[in-house]
VOGU-3710 file (C-alpha; in Angstrom, 3 decimals, decimal comma):
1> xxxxxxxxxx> 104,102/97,525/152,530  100,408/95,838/154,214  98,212/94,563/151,656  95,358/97,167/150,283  92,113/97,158/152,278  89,105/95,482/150,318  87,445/98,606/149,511  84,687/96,685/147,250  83,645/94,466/149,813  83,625/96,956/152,778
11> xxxxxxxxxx> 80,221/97,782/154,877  78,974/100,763/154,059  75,428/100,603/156,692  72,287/102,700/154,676  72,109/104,210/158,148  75,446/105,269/158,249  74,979/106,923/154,745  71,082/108,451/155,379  71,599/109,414/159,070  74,784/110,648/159,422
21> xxxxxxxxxx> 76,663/112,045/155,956  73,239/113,077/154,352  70,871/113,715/157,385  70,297/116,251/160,385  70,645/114,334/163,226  73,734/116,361/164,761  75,429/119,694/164,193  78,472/116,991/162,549  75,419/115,612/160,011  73,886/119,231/159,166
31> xxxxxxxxxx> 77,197/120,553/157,548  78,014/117,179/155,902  74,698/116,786/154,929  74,853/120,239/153,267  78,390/119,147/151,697  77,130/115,907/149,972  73,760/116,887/148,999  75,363/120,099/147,262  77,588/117,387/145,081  74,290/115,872/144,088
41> xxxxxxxxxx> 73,828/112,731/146,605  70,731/112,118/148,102  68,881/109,674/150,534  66,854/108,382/148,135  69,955/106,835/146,211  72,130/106,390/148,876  73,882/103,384/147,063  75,354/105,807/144,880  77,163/107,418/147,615  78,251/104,152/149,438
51> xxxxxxxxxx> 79,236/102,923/145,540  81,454/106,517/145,702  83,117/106,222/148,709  84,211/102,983/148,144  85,913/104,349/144,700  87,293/107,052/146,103  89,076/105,224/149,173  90,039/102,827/146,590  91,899/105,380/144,523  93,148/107,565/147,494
61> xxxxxxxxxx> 96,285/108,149/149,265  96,140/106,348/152,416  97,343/106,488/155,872  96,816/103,267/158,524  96,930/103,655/162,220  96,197/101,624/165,030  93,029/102,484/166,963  91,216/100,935/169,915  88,653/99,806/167,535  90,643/98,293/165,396
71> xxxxxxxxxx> 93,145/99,594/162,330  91,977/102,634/161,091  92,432/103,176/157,357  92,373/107,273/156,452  91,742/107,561/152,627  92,156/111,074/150,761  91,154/111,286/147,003  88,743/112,931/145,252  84,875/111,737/144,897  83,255/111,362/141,451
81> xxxxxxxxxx> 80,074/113,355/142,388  76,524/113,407/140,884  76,909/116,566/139,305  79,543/115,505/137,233  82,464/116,663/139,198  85,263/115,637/141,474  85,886/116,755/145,187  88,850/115,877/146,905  87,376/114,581/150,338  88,538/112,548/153,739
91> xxxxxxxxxx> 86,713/108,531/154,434  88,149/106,945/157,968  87,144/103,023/157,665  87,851/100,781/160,558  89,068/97,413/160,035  87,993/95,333/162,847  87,425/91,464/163,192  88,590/91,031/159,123  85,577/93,145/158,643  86,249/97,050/156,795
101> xxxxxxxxxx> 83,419/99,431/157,399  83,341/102,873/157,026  82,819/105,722/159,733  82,816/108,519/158,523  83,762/111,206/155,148  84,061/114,920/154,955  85,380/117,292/152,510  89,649/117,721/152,335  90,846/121,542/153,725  93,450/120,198/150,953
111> xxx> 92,332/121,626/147,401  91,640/118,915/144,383  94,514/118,584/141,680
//
């Protein structure tokens, strides 16, 4: 069995986390941006959603494949949300170069236990 990923060190870019998961900029962005922000994460405390997918991947069933970027970790588990809940959701992290970061999360079609 490969060694565990280093969830608590992986990049998690502000951009990545304001932009993408919890901004408008595509049609992607709109519905996760309506997903996350209905758990109770926001832009202006982004860190709390990096700090939660980190957790979640950490405590998450996980699948590794190879990828032209480099190995790409799939992590589903549920997310301690803002509004004092759990959702079980999907994060994809790519480890490249000895460096994890992630790419992208959305919510599981798979219901939470």
């Amino acid at each position: 069995m490969a060694d565990q990923p280093d969830f608590d060190s992986a990049r998690v870019d502000r951009e990545k986390i304001i932009d993408y998961l919890l901004g408008s900029s595509s049609f992607a962005s709109v519905a996760k941006a309506r997903f996350f922000g209905s758990l109770g994460f926001s832009p202006e405390r982004w860190e709390e959603l990096a700090q939660g997918l980190r957790a979640q991947a950490k405590g998450a069933s996980l699948t590794a494949a190879e990828s032209p970027w480099g190995r790409k970790h799939i992590a589903v588990g549920e997310i301690d949300a803002p509004n004092g809940r759990r959702y079980k959701i999907v994060s994809v992290w790519i480890e490249e170069a000895g460096t994890l970061r992630l790419v992208t999360a959305y919510p599981s079609k798979e219901p939470s236990e």
